[in-house]
C-alpha positions in Angstrom: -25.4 -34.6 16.0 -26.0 -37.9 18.1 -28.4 -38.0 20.9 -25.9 -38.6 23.5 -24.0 -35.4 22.0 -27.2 -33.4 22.0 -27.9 -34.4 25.4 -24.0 -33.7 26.6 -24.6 -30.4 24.9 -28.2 -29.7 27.1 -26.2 -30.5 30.4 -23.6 -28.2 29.7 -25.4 -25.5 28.4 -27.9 -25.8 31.9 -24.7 -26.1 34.2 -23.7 -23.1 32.4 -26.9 -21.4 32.6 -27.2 -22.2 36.2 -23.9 -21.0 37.2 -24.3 -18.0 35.2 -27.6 -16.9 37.0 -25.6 -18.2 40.5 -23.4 -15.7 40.1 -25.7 -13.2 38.7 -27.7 -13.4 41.8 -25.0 -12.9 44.2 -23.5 -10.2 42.9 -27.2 -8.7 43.0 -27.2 -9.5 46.4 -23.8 -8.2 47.4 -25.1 -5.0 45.2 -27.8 -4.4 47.6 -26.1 -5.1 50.6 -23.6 -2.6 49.6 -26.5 -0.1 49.1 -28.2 -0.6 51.9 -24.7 -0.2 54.2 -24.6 3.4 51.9 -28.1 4.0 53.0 -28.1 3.1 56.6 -24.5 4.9 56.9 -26.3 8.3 55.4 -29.5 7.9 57.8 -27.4 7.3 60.8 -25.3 10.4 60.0 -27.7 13.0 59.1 -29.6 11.9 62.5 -26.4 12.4 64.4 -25.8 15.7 62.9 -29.5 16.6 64.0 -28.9 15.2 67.0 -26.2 17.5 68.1 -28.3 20.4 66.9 -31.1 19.6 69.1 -28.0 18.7 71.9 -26.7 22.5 71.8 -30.3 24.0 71.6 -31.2 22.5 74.4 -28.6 23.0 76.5 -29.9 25.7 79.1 -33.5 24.0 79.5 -31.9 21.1 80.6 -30.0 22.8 82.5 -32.9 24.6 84.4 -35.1 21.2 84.1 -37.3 23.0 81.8 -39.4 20.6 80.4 -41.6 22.3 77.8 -38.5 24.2 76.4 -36.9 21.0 75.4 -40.4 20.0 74.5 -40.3 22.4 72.4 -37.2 22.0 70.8 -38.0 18.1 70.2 -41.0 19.4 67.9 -38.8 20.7 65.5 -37.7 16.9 64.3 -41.3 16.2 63.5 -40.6 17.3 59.8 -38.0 14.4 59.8 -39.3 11.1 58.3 -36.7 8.4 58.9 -37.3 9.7 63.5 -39.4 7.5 65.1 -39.1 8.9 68.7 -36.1 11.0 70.1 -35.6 11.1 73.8 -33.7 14.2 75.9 -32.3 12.7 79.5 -30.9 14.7 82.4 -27.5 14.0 83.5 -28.4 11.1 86.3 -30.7 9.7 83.4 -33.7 11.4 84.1 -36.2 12.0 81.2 -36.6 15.7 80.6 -38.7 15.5 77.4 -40.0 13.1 74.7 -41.3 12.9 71.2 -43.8 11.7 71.0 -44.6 13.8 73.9 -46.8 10.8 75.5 -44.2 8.1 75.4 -45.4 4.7 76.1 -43.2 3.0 79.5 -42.3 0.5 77.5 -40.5 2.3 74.6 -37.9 3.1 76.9 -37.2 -0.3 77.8 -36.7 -1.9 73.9 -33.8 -2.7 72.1 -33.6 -1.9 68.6 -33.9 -4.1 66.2 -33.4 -4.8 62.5 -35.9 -2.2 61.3 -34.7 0.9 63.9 -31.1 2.5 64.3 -30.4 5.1 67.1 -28.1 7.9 67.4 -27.2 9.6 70.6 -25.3 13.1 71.2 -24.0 14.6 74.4 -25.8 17.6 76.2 -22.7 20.3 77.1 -23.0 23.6 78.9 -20.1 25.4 79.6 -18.1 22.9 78.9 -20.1 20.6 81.5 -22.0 17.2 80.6 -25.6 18.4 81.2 -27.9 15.4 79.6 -28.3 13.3 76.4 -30.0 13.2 73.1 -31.6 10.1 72.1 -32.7 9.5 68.9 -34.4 6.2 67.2 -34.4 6.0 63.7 -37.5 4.1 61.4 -35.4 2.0 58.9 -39.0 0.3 57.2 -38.8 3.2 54.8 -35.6 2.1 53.4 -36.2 -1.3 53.5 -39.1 -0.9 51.3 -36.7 1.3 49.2 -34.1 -1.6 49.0 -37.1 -4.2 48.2 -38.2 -1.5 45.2 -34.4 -1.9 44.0 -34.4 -5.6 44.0 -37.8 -6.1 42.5 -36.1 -3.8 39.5 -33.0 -6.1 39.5 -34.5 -9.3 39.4 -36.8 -8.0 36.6 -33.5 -6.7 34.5 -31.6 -10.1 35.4 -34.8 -12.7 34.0 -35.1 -9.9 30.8 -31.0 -10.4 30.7 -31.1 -14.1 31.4 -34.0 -14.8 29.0 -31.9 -12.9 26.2 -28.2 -14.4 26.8 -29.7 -18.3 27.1 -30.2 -18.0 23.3 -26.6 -16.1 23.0 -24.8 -18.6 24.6 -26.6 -21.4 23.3 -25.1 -20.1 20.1 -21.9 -19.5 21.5 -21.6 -22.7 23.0 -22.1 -24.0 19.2 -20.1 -22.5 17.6 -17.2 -23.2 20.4 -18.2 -26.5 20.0 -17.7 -26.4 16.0 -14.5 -24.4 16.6 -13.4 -27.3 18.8 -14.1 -30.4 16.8 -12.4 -28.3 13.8 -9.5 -27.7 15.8 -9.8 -31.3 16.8 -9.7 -32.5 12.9 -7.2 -30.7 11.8 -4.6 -31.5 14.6 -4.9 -35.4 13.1 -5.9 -34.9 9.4 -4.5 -32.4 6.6 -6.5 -29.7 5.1 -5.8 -30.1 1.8 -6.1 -34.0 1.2 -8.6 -35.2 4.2 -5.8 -37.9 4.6 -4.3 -38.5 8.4 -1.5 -35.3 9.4 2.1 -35.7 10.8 0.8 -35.7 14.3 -1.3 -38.5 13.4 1.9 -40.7 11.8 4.1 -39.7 15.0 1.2 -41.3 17.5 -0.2 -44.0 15.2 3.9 -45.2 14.5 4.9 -45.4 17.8 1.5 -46.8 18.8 1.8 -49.5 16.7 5.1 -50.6 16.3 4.8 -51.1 20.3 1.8 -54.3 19.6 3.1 -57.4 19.1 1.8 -58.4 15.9 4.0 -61.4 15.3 4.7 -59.8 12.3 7.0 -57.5 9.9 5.8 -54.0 9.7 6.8 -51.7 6.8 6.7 -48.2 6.4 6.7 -46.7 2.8 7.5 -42.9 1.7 6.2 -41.4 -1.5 7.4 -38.1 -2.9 5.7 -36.4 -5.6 8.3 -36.3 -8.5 9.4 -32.0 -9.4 6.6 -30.9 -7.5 7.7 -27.8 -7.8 6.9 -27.5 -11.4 3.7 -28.2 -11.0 3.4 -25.3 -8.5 4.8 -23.2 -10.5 3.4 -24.1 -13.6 -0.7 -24.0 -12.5 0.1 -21.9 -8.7 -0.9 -23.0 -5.7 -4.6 -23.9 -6.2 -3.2 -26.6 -9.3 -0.9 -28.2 -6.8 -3.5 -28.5 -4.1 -5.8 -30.1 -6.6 -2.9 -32.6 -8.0 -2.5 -33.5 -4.0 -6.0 -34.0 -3.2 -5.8 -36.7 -6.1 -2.6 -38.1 -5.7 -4.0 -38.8 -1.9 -7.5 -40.9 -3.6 -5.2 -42.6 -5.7 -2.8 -43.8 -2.9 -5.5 -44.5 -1.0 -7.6 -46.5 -3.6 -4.3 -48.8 -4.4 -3.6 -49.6 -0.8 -4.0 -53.2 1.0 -6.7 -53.1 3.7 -5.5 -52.3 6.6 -2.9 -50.1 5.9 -2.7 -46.4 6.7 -2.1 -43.4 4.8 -0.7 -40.1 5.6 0.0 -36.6 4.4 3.6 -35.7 6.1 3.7 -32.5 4.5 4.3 -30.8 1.0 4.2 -33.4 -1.7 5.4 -36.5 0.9 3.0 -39.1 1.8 3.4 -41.8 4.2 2.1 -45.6 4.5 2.5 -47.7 7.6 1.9 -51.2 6.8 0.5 -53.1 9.6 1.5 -56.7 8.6 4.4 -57.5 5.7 5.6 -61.2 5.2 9.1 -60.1 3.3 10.4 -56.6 1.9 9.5 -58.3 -1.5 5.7 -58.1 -0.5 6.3 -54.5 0.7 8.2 -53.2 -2.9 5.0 -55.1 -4.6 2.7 -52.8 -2.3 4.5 -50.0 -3.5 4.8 -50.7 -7.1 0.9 -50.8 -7.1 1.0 -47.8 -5.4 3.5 -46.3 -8.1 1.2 -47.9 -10.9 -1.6 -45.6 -10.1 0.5 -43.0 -11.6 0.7 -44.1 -15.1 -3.0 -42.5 -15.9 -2.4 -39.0 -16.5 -3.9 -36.7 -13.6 -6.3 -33.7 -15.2 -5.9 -30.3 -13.2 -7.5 -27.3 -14.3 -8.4 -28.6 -17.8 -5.0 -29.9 -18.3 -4.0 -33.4 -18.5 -0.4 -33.8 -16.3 2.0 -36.9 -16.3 3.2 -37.3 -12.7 5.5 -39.9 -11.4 6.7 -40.4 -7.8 9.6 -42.0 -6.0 8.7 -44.5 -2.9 11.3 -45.8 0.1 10.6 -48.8 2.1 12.3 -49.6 5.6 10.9 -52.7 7.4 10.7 -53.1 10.7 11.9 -54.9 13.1 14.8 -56.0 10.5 16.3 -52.0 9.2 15.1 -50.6 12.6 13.7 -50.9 15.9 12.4 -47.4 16.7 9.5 -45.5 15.0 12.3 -42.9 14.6 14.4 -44.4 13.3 12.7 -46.4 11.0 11.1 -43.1 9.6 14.8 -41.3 8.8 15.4 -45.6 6.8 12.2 -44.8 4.9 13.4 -41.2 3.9 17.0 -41.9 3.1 15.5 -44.9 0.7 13.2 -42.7 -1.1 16.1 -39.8 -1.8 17.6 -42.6 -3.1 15.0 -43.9 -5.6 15.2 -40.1 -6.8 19.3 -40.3 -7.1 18.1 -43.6 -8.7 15.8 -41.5 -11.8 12.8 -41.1 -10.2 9.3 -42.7 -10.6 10.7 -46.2 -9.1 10.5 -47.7 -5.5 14.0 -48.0 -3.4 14.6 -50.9 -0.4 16.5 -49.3 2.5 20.5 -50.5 2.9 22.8 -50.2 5.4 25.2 -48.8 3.2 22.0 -45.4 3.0 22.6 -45.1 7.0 26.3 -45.0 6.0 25.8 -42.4 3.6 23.2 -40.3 5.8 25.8 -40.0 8.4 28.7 -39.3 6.6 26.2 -36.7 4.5 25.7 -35.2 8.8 29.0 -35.4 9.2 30.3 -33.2 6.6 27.6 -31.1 7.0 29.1 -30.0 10.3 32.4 -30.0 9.6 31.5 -27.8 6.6 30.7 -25.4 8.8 33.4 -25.7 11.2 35.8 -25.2 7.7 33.8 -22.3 6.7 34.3 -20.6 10.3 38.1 -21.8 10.5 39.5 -20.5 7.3 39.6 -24.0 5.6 38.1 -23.8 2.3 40.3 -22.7 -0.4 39.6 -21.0 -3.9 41.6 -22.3 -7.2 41.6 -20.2 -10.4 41.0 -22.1 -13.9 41.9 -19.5 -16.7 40.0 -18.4 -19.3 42.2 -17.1 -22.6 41.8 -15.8 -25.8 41.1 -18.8 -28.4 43.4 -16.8 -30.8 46.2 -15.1 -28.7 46.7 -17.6 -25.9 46.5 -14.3 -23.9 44.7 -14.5 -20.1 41.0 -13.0 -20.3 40.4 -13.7 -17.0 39.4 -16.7 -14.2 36.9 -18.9 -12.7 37.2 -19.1 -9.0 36.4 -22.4 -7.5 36.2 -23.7 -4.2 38.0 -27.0 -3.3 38.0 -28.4 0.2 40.1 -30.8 1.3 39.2 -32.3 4.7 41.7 -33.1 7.3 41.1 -36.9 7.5 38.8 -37.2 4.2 41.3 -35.8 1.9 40.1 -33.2 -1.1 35.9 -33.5 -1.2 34.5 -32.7 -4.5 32.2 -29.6 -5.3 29.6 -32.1 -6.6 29.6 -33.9 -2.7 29.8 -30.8 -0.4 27.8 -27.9 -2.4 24.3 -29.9 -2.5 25.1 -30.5 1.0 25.5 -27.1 1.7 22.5 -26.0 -0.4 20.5 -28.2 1.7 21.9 -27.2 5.7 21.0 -23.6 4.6 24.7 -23.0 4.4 25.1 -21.8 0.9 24.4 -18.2 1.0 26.9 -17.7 3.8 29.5 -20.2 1.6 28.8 -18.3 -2.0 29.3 -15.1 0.5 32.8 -16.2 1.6 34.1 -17.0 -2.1 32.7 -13.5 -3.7 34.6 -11.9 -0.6 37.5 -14.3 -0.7 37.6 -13.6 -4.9 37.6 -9.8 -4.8 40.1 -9.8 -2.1 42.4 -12.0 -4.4 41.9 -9.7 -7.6 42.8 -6.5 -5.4 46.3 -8.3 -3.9 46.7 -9.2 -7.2 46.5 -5.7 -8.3 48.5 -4.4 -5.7 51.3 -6.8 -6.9 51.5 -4.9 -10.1 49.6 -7.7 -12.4 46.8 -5.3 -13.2 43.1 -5.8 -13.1 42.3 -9.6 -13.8 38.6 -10.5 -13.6 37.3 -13.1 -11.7 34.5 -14.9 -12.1 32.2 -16.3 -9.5 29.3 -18.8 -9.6 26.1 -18.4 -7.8 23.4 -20.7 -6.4 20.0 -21.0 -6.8 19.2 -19.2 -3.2 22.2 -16.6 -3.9 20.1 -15.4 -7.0 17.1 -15.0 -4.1 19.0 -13.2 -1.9 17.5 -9.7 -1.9 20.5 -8.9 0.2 23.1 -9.8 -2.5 23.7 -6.7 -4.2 24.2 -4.7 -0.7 26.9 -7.3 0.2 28.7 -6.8 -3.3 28.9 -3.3 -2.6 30.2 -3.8 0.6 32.9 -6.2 -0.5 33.7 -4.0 -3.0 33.9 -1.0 -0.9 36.6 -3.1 2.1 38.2 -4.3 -1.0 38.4 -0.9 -3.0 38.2 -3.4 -6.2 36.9 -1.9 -9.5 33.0 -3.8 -10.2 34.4 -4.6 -13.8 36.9 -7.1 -12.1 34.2 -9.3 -10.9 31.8 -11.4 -13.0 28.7 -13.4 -11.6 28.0 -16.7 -13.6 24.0 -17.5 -12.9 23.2 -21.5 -14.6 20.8 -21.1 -17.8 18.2 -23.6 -15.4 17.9 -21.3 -12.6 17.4 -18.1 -15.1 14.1 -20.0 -16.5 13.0 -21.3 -13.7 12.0 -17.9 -12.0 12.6 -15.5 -15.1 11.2 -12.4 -13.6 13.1 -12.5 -10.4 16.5 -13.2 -12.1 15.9 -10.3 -14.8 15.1 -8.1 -11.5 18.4 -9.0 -9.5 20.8 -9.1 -12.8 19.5 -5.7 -13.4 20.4 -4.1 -9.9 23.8 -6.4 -10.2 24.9 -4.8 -13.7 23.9 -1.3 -12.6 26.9 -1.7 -10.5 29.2 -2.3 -12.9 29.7 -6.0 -12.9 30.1 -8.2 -15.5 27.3 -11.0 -15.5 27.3 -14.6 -17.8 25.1 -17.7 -18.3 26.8 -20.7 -16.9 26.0 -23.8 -18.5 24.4 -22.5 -21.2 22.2 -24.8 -23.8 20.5 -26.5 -21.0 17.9 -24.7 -20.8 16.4 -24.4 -24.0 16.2 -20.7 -23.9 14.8 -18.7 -27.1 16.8 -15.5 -28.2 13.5 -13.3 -27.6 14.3 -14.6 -24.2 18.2 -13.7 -24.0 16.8 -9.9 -25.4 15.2 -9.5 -22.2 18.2 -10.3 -19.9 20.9 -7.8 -18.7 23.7 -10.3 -19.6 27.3 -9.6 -21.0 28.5 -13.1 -21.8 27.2 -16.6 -22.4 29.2 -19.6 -21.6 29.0 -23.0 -23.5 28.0 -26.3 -21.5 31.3 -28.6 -21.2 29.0 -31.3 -22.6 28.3 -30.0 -26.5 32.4 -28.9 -26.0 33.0 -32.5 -25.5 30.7 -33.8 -28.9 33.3 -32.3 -30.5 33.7 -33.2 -33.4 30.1 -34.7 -33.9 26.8 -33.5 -32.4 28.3 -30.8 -30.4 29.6 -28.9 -33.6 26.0 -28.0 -34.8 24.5 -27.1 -31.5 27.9 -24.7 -30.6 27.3 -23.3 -34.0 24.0 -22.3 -33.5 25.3 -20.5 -29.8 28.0 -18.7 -31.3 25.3 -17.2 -33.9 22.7 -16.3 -31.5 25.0 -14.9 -29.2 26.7 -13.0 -32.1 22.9 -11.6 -33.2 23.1 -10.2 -29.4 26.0 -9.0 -29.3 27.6 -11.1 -26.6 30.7 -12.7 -25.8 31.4 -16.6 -25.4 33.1 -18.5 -23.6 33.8 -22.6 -24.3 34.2 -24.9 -21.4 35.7 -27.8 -21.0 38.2 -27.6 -23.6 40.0 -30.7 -23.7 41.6 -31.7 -26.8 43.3 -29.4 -29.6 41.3 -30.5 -32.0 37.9 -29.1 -30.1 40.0 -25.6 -29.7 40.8 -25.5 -33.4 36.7 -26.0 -34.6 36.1 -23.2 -31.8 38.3 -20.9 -32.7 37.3 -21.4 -36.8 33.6 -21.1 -35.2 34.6 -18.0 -33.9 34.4 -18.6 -30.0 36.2 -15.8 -28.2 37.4 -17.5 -25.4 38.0 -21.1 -23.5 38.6 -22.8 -20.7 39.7 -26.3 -19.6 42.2 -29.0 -19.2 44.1 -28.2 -22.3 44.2 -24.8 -21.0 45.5 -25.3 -17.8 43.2 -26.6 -14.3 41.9 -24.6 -11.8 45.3 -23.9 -9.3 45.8 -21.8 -5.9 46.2 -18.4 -6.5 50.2 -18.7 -5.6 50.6 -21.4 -8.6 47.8 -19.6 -10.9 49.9 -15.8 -9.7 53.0 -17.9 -10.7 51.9 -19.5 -14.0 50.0 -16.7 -15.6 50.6 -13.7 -14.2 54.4 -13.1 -13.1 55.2 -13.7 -16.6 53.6 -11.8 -18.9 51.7 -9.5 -16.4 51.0 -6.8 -18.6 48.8 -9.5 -21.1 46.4 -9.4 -19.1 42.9 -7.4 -20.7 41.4 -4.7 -18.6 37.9 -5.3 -18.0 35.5 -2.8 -19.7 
């Protein structure tokens, strides 16, 4: 601690101290005030009560003037302490009788003051006002009484005060400490030590207002599939990759330039002075270089790469804002890029970003006007020809836009926090269509449905299935869930919970886009699973690689008992090797593509209605 601290810290704990013992002492005083008013008020009224005793005894000597009677009577208040002198007067004013019995001349002619009280009490006879009672009360007794109680009270305050100096002294330090770690943390993050959000928000704007005479630029780093290193070593791992992913960045930086820790695994650099946007992407590639030595967390030697976005101001933006949201849009664009490379913000990324906010609000505004629109791709037998079932997909086409591709608005979607309502819509939207189908006469025709990677952390999901099936009154068998093979290995445990509670109910679950994922057949054991379904992309190495790899699925999934479907079936002479390899089903252009549910009702199902399988 610094002198000039230490000595802040003195004046404020003696202010303290000082105002603490100022108070103290005057509500000590107002204490004793208070108790000597209770005091005097008692004194005053137990005279006045003996005072109208001695009143009514005395009533007839008065009366009669006799003296020694009321004499007499007076001695009976000798026994009281807190009388000095009492005082019985005739009617005109007379004095009948004294105690002391020899009253000096004078004591009749003082005025009471600070350390007497007097009481007086009418003499009545019959009604008639015959005299007075005087009494004078010594208060020195309970002065000294009230001295006695402060003595004890300013002995209990020092003990007090000598005690709670130490107690606040350690109070005050530890506020202090409190303080200057609520101080550190509100500009630098926890984890790292580098500068916090807060931080970049003030030191931007702060600096982008000098005039440097200069470029600035302002670089974003994002830590490449984070996530699996989270998951992979928890928590504690990711921390640890952080902490040196922060020394690194900071050891490659030009002097002068600042680094910070916006959150998660994105870092931020504002560099001060920048002669072009080539001198910036060099900056960064040093930056990026860093990367190339493998970092070693918990005994474990990790190759990370990252993804950097440059925006240079004043030339892509002229407010801190603004050139923040440039920086951001470049670096999601070095990740759409591959990852592990630096991207220059364009004009054409502002484009994109707004169009990208665009549809995300008019997605919503489809979703809430009954806009979006399910099409049905079949899925036959590879033998018969004969319908197994469906695929429902959502197409959108926008009212100016035209149709927007699944690949454009469902990312968009994940990322609003849209999806779970949207998946919601087409299960509802999909069983409703299977039980008007039914109705109609064209039996039960199964439906499947794909789900997202935050539908499968829904905890709510399987209550809404039941629900929709319930309003529907649709037999479970008529709906199938398709779950992607990446999401499945990603968070095993969770998806073998949920596929468990879904196939209790009776539905019919598959693996989408299976061969992806490199999963083992000790793994497929474990899941609750009725069918897998091969990736369109081995369907299309056909002939060539894709033969071997489909061979191998279509054995595994016959050692397990399960049914497959083909995707992406294209050409007749890809359906021919399937259905010699013993594929059960298919599904793709050469088929037929995905319709509205009129056209698909039409095609498929008017007929040759009764063709259709019932779902087990």
């Amino acid at each position: 601690m610094s002198r000039r601290s230490f000595s802040t810290g003195t004046m404020n704990l003696g202010s303290n101290a000082g105002g603490a013992a100022l108070v103290l002492l005057l509500a000590g005083g107002l204490l004793l005030m208070l108790q000597y008013l209770s005091l005097r008020r008692e004194a005053v009224a137990d005279a006045r009560a003996q005072a109208q005793l001695v009143a009514s005894s005395s009533a007839a000597a008065v009366m009669f003037r006799d003296a020694e009677a009321v004499a007499d009577t007076l001695d009976s208040l000798r026994t009281m302490e807190l009388i000095r002198s009492a005082r019985i007067s005739d009617k005109a004013g007379n004095l009948v009788a004294a105690y002391p019995r020899t009253e000096p001349a004078a004591a009749s002619k003082r005025t009471c003051g600070f350390d007497c009280a007097t009481v007086s009490a009418p003499i009545v006879l019959q009604g008639e006002d015959v005299g007075t009672v005087q009494l004078e009360l010594e208060m020195r007794r309970l002065h000294k009484r009230l001295l006695g109680l402060a003595g004890a009270f300013l002995v209990a305050a020092v003990v007090a005060f000598a005690i709670a100096i130490p107690v606040m002294a350690r109070m005050r330090a530890r506020v202090r400490a409190a303080e200057t770690r609520l101080e550190y943390l509100a500009h630098f993050d926890s984890v790292t030590g580098q500068q916090n959000r807060n931080a970049f928000n003030a030191y931007l704007s702060k600096s982008l207002r000098r005039d440097r005479g200069g470029r600035q630029a302002l670089l974003q780093l994002d830590v490449d599939r984070f996530k699996e290193v989270n998951d992979t070593l928890g928590h504690l791992g990711g921390d640890e990759l952080l902490r040196q992913v922060g020394d690194r960045i900071a050891a490659a930086m030009r002097g002068g330039d600042q680094l910070f820790r916006l959150g998660g695994d994105e870092f931020a650099i504002v560099m001060n002075t920048v002669a072009s946007a080539s001198e910036a992407r060099m900056a960064a590639e040093a930056i990026l270089a860093q990367f190339h030595v493998p970092f070693r967390i918990s005994g474990q030697q990790l190759i990370v790469t990252a993804s950097a976005g440059i925006s240079i101001w004043p030339d892509d933006a002229e407010q801190a804002q603004e050139l923040a949201g440039n920086a951001d849009a470049a670096m999601y664009e070095a990740k759409r890029e591959g990852r592990n490379r630096v991207a220059l913000f364009e004009p054409r990324l502002r484009e994109a970003q707004a169009t990208k906010l665009r549809l995300q609000s008019e997605l919503r505004q489809a979703l809430q006007a009954q806009e979006l629109q399910l099409h049905y791709q079949p899925q036959v037998d590879t033998h018969s020809g004969q319908l197994q079932g469906a695929e429902a997909l959502l197409r959108w086409t926008h009212s100016q836009l035209g149709p927007i591709p699944p690949a454009t608005f469902i990312p968009i979607a994940e990322d609003c926090g849209l999806i779970i309502e949207l998946g919601r819509w087409v299960i509802r939207e999909a069983c409703r269509q299977s039980a008007a189908w039914h109705a109609q006469g064209y039996g039960n025709v199964r439906l499947a449905v794909n789900l997202s990677v935050r539908q499968t952390r829904d905890e709510q999901l399987p209550a809404f299935i039941d629900s929709v099936l319930a309003e529907t009154v649709l037999s479970p068998g008529c709906l199938e869930l398709e779950i992607t093979e990446n999401v499945l290995m990603e968070e095993a445990d969770l998806a073998i919970v949920l596929l468990a509670r879904l196939r209790a109910r009776g539905l019919h679950l598959a693996i989408d886009d299976f061969g992806t994922g490199f999963s083992s057949m000790s793994y497929l054991k474990r899941l609750p699973i009725d069918k897998l379904k091969i990736d369109m992309t081995f369907v299309r190495a056909i002939p060539g690689d894709g033969e071997a790899i489909t061979t191998a699925i279509l054995a595994m999934a016959n050692r397990l008992d399960l049914s497959v479907v083909a995707e992406g079936v294209e050409t007749e002479q890809q359906r021919d090797f399937l259905r010699q390899a013993g594929c059960g089903q298919i599904q793709g252009f050469l088929i037929g593509r995905a319709l509205p549910a009129d056209e698909f009702a039409s095609r498929w199902l008017q007929a040759v209605p009764r063709q259709v399988r019932h779902p087990t």
